[in-house]
C-alpha positions in Angstrom: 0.1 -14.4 28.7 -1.3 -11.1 28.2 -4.0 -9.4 30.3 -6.3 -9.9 27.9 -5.4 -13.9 28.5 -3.8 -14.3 25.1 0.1 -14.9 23.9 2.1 -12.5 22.3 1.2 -12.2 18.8 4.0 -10.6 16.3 3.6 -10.6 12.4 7.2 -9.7 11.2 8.9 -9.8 7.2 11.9 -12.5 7.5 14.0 -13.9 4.9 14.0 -16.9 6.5 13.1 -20.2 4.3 9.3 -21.3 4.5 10.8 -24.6 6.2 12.9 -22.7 9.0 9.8 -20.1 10.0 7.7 -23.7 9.9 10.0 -25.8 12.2 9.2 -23.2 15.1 6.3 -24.6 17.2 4.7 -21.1 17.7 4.4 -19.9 14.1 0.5 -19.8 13.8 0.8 -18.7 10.1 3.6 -18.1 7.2 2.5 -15.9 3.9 4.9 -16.1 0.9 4.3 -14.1 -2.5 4.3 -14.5 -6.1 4.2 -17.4 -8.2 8.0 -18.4 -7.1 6.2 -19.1 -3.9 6.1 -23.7 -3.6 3.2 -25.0 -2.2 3.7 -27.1 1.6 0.9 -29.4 2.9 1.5 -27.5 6.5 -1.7 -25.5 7.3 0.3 -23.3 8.4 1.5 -21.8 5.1 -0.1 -19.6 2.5 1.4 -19.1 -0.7 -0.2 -15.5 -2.1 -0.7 -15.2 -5.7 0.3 -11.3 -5.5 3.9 -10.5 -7.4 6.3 -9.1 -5.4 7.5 -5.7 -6.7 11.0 -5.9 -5.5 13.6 -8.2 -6.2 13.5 -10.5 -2.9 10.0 -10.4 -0.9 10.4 -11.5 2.5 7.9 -14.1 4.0 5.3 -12.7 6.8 5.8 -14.4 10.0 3.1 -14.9 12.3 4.3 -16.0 15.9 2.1 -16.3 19.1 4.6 -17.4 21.9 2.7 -20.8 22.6 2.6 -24.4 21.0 0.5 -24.4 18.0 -1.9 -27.2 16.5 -3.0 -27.5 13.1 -5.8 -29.2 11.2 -8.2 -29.2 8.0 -12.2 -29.1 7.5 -12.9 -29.8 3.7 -11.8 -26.1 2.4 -10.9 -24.8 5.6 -7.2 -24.8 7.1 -6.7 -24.1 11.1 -3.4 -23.2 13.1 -4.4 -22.1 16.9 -2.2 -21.5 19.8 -2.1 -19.1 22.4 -5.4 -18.1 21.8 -5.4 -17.3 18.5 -6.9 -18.8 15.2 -5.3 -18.6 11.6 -7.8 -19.5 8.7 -7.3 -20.0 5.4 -9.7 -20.9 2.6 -9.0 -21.5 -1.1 -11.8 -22.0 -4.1 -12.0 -22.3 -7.5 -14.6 -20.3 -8.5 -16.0 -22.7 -11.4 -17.4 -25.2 -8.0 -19.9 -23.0 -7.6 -20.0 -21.0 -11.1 -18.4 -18.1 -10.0 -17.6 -15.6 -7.7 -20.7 -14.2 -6.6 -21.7 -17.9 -5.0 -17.8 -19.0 -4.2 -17.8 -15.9 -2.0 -21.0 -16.9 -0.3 -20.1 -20.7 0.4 -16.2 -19.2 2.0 -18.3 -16.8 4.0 -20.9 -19.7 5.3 -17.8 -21.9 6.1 -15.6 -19.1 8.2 -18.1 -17.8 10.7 -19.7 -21.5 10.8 -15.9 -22.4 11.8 -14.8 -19.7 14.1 -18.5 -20.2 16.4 -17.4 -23.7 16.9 -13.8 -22.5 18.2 -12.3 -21.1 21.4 -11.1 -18.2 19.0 -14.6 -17.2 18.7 -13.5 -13.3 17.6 -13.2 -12.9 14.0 -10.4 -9.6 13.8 -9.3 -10.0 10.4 -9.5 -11.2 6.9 -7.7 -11.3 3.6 -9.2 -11.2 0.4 -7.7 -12.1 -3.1 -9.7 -12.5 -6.6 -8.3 -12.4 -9.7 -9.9 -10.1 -12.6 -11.6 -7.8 -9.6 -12.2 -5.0 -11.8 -13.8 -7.0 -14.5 -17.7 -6.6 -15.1 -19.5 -3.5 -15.7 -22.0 -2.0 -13.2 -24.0 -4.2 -10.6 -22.0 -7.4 -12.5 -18.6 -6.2 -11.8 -16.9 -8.8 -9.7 -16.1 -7.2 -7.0 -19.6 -6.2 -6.4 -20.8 -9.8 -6.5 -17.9 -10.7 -4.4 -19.7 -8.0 -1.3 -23.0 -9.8 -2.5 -22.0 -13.4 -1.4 -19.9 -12.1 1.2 -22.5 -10.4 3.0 -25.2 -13.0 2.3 -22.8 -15.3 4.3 -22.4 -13.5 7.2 -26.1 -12.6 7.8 -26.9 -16.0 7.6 -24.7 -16.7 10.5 -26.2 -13.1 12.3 -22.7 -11.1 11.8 -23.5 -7.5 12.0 -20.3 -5.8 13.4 -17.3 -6.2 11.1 -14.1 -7.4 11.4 -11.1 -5.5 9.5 -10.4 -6.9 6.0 -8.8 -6.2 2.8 -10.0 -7.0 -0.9 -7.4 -7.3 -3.9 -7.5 -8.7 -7.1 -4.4 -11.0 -7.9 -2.8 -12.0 -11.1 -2.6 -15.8 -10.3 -4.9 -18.7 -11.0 -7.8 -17.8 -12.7 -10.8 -18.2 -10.6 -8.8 -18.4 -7.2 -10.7 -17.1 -4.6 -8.6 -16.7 -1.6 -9.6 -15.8 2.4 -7.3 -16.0 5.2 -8.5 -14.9 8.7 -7.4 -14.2 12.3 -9.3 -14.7 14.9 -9.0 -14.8 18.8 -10.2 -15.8 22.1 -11.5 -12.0 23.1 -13.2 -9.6 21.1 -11.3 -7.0 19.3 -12.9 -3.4 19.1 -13.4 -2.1 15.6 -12.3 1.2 14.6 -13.8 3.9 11.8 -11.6 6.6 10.0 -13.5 10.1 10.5 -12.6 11.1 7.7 -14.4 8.3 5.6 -17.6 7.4 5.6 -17.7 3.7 7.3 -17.6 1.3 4.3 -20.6 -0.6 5.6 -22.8 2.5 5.3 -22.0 3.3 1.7 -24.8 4.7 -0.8 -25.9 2.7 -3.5 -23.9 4.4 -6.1 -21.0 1.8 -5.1 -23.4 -1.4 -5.5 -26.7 -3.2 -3.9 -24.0 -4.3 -1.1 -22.4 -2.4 0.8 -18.8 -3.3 1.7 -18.6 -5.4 5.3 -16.1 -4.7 6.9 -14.5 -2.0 9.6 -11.6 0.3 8.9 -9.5 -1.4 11.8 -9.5 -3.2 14.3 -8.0 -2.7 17.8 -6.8 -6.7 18.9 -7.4 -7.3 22.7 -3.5 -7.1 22.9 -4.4 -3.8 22.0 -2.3 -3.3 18.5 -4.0 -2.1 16.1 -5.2 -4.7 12.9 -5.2 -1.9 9.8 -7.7 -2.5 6.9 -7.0 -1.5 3.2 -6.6 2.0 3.0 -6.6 4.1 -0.3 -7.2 7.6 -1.5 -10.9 8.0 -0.4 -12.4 10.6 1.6 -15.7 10.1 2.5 -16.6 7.9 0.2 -15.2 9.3 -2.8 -12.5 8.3 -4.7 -9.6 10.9 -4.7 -6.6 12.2 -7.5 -7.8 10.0 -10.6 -4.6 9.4 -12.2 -1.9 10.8 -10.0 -0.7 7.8 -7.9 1.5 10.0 -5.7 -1.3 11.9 -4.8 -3.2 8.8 -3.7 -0.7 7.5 -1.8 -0.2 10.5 0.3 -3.8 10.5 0.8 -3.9 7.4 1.8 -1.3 7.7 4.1 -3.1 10.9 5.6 -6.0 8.1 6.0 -3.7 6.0 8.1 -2.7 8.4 10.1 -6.1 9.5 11.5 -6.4 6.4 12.4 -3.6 5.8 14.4 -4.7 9.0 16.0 -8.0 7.5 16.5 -6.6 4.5 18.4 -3.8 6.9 20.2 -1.3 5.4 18.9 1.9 6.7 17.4 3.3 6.9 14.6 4.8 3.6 12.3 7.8 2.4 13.6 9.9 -1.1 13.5 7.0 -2.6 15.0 4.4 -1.7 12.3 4.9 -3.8 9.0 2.7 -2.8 5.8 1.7 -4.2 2.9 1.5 -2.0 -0.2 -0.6 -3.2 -3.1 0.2 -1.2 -6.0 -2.2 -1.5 -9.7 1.0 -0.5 -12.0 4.5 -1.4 -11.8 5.3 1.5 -13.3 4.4 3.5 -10.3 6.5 1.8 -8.3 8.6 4.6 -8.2 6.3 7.3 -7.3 4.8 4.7 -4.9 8.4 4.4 -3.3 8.7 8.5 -3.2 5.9 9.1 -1.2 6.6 5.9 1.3 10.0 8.1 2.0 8.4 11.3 2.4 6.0 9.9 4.7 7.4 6.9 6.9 10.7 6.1 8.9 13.5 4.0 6.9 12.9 1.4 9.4 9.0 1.0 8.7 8.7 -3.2 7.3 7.3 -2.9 4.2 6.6 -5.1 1.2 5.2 -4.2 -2.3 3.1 -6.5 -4.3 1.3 -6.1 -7.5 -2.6 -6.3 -7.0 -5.5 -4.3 -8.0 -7.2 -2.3 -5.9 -11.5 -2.5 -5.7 -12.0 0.5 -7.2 -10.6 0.7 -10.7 -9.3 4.0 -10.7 -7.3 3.2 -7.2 -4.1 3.3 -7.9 -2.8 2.3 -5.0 -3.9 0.6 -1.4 -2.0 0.0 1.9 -2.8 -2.5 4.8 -0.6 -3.5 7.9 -0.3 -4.1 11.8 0.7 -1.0 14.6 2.5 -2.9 17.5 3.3 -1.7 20.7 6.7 -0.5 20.4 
């Protein structure tokens, strides 16, 4: 066990079957991609409605050195070992006649879920909608998604943030998906000084701001990395030039690594890279080999970032080396 009184917890990419990552007592949590992706009763597993943008995506595997148990609560799916607490919730949107309340009612069930745990710490959550562009104004859905979201966790009295990521997916329509990780110690959340915290937003971006921190530092001290995109304070930057946003977002990542003092990507520090076009996937590939090592993890998947002229969005984990 750690100091902070909690297993080892790695997230790695791995070929590996679903099945073979599953048969291992301390996976707390396997992710597969795109629609190729079969469904498993196992709590455990998560099949992501993002398309992979490569020709083989691996599988993210979760592993926290320590047995883990499983279980279900109506919506909810649980895996907790070692001290920490994967969550995963799934809703059709036409239960509760649409996004706005589906995101209230997932955001009423996970904090009502995690205060009844021994992994009391909400660190960090997931977010996939389909269609989140669509809407115009105060009614696009990603707006009413931040509505129900935060109406959710005020009712519960959540005021400090976990880190979180918000997509839209090209899957089922009406698929509201929200994974989560939680832990027996609190984690400490992080802000980017070069962006104005997301939770303090102005108006201009809807009558809810966005809740959620920029990253979070776990209490085994690596660092939990929120969706991170061409915006400096809290503008949008380089409308239209994708390689351009991604090396601004990748200048976003790296003040905060220099926030948490840590160094730079390595082995130990798989991303995610959401990516709007396919198209751009070359560009997109450019600018990840001007700016990280060869041996950086890191999967691309199709998925629309909140803002409709984001082109492109990166999340990921920094472990100690």
């Amino acid at each position: 066990m750690s100091d902070a009184g909690l297993s080892a917890l790695r997230v790695e990419y791995r070929a590996d079957s679903t099945a073979t990552l599953l048969d291992r007592p301390d996976t707390l949590a396997v992710l597969g991609f795109g629609a190729t992706e079969t469904g498993d009763t196992d709590p455990r597993h998560l099949c992501v409605p993002l398309r992979p943008l490569s020709s083989k995506a691996p599988r993210e595997h979760w592993t926290v050195g320590a047995e883990v148990a499983t279980g279900r609560d109506g919506d909810l799916r649980w895996a907790a070992g070692g001290g920490w607490r994967f969550i995963a919730i799934e809703l059709d949107e036409a239960r509760f006649g649409g996004i706005e309340a589906a995101s209230e009612h997932a955001y009423t069930l996970l904090p009502a879920h995690v205060a009844a745990c021994p992994e009391r710490h909400l660190q960090r959550v997931w977010n996939y909608l389909d269609a989140i562009n669509a809407g115009e104004g105060d009614q696009e859905r990603y707006r009413l998604f931040c509505n129900g979201r935060a109406r959710g966790l005020v009712a519960r009295g959540i005021n400090h943030y976990p880190a979180a990521t918000a997509i839209g997916h090209h899957g089922p329509r009406g698929l509201l998906q929200v994974y989560a990780l939680c832990a027996t110690q609190p984690g400490h959340a992080l802000e980017n000084p070069r962006q104005v915290s997301a939770w303090q937003y102005p108006r201009q971006y809807g009558p809810t701001a966005p809740s959620f921190a920029r990253a979070m530092r776990l209490p085994n001290a690596a660092l939990a990395i929120s969706g991170t995109a061409a915006v400096t304070g809290h503008a949008s930057r380089h409308h239209d030039d994708v390689a351009a946003q991604a090396d601004e977002a990748f200048t976003n990542l790296a003040s905060l690594l220099e926030r948490a003092q840590l160094p730079a990507f390595d082995v130990h520090s798989p991303l995610k890279v959401y990516v709007r076009n396919a198209d751009d996937v070359p560009a997109v590939e450019a600018a990840l080999a001007r700016r990280l090592h060869a041996a950086v993890p890191r999967v691309l998947l199709q998925g629309d970032v909140c803002r409709s002229e984001l082109l492109v969005e990166i999340d990921g984990w920094r472990f100690a080396s």
